[in-house]
C-alpha positions as CSV (number, residue, x, y, z in Angstrom):
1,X,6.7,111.9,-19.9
2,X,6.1,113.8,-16.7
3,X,9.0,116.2,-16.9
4,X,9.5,119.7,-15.2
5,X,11.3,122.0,-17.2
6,X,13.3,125.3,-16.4
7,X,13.3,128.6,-18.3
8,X,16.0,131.0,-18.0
9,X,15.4,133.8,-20.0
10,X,16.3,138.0,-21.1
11,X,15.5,140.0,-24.1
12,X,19.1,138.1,-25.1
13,X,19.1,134.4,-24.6
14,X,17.4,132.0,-22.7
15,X,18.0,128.5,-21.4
16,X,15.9,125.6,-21.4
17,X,16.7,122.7,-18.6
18,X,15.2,119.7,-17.1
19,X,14.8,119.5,-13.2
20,X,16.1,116.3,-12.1
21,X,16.1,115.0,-8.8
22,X,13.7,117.3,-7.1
23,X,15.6,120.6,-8.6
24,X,18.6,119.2,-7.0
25,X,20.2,118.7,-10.6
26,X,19.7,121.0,-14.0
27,X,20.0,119.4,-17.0
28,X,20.5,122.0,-20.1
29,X,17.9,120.9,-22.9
30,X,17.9,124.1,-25.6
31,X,19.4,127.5,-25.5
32,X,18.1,130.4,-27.7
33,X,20.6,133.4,-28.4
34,X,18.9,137.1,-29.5
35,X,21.7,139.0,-30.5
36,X,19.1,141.7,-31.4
37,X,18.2,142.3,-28.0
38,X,22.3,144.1,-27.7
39,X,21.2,146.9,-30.1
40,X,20.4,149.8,-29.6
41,X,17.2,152.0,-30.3
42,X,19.2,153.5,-32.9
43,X,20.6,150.6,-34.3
44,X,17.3,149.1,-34.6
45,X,14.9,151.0,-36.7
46,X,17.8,153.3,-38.3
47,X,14.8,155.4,-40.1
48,X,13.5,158.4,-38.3
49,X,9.5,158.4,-37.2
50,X,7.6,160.4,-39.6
51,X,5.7,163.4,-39.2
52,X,2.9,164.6,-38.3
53,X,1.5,168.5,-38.3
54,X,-1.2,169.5,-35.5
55,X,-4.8,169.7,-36.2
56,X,-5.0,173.2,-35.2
57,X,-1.7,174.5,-35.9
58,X,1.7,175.4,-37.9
59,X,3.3,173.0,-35.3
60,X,5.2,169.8,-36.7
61,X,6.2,167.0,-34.7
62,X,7.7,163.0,-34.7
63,X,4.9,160.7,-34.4
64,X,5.4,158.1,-31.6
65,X,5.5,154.4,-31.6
66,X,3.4,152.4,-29.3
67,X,6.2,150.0,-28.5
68,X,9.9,150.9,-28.1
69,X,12.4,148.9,-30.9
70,X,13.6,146.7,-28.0
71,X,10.2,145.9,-26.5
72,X,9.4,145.2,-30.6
73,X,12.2,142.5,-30.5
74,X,11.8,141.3,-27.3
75,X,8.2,140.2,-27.6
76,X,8.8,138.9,-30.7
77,X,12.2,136.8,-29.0
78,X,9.6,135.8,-26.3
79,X,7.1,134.2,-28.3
80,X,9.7,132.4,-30.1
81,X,10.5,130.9,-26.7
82,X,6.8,130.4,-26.8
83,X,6.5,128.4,-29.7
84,X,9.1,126.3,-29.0
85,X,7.4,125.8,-25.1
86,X,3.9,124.9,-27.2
87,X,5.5,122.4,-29.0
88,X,7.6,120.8,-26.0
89,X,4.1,120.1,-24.3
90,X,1.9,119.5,-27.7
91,X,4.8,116.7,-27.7
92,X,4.6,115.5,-24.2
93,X,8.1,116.6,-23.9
94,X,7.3,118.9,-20.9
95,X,4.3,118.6,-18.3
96,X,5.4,121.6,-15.9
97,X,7.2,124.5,-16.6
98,X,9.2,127.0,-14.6
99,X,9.5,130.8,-15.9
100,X,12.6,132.9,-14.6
101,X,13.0,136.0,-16.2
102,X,12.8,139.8,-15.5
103,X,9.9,141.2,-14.3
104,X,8.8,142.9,-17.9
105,X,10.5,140.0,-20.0
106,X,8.5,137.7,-17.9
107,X,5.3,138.9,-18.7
108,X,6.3,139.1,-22.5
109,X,7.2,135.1,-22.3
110,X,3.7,134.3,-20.1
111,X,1.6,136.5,-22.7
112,X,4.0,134.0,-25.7
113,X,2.2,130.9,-24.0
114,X,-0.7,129.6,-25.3
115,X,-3.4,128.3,-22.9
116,X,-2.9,124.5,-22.5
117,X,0.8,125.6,-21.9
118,X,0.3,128.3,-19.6
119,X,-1.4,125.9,-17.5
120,X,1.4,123.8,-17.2
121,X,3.5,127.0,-15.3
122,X,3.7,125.8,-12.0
123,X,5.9,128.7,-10.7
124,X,6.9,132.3,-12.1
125,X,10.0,133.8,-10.6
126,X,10.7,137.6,-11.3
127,X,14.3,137.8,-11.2
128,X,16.9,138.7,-13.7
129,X,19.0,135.5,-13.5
130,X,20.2,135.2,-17.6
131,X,23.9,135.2,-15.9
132,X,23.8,132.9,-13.6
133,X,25.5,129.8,-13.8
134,X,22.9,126.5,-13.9
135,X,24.8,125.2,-10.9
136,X,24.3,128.3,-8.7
137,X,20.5,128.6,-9.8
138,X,19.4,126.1,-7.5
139,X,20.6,128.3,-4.4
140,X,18.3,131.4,-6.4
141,X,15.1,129.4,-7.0
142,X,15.0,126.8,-4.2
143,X,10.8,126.1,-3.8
144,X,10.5,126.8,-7.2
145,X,12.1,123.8,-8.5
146,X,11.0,121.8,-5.6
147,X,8.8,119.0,-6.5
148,X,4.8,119.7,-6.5
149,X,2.7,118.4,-4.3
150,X,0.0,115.7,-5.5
151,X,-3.3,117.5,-7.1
């Protein structure tokens, strides 16, 4: 099966459609709900960062995290979405694949991708539009949904 698919996605849900009719018509396949991407820092890792003295010093101070909580949860939410992408094309479910996400989110979810389904991104569209409805979306992504041209 030759189908395009459609990724919609925040740190909070994302939605999976099929582009029918030369991205004149959405088709909703999956949805994926994060309600831990609504939390707060706080709310997340609810133990304080331990401590650390300095090397040369009396001083004592919180040791940092690499990652915030919510860029924790949201990469791990993204390569959920991943997964599920991998298996759509290991499947032959999906040949070409649209990302729409935030600029930060979207680089979490093309990271998620493995190689073989990476490849099969055909467009990448930085845009935060998790609220849209699917029936305005068309109007917001226009060439991206548009069919490709023969390789």
């Amino acid at each position: 099966m030759h189908e395009k698919w459609l990724v919609v996605a925040d740190r909070v849900g994302a939605r999976i459609m099929a582009v029918r009719d030369g991205g004149k018509t959405l088709e909703p396949r999956e949805t994926f709900d994060n309600p831990r991407g609504r939390l707060k820092d706080g709310a997340i890792d609810a133990d304080r960062p331990g401590r650390a003295f300095d090397s040369g010093g009396e001083g004592r101070h919180a040791m940092s995290r690499a990652e915030s909580p919510h860029e924790r949860i949201a990469a791990d939410f993204a390569r959920e979405i991943g997964a599920r992408l991998d298996k759509a094309r290991g499947a032959g479910e999906m040949a070409e694949l649209v990302l729409v996400a935030e600029p930060r989110f979207l680089g979490q979810l093309r990271e998620a991708l493995d190689t073989r389904t990476a490849a099969c991104v055909v467009a990448s569209v930085a845009k935060d539009l998790a609220h849209v409805e699917a029936s305005a979306l068309g109007a917001h992504l226009g060439e991206a949904l548009a069919p490709a041209h023969p390789r």
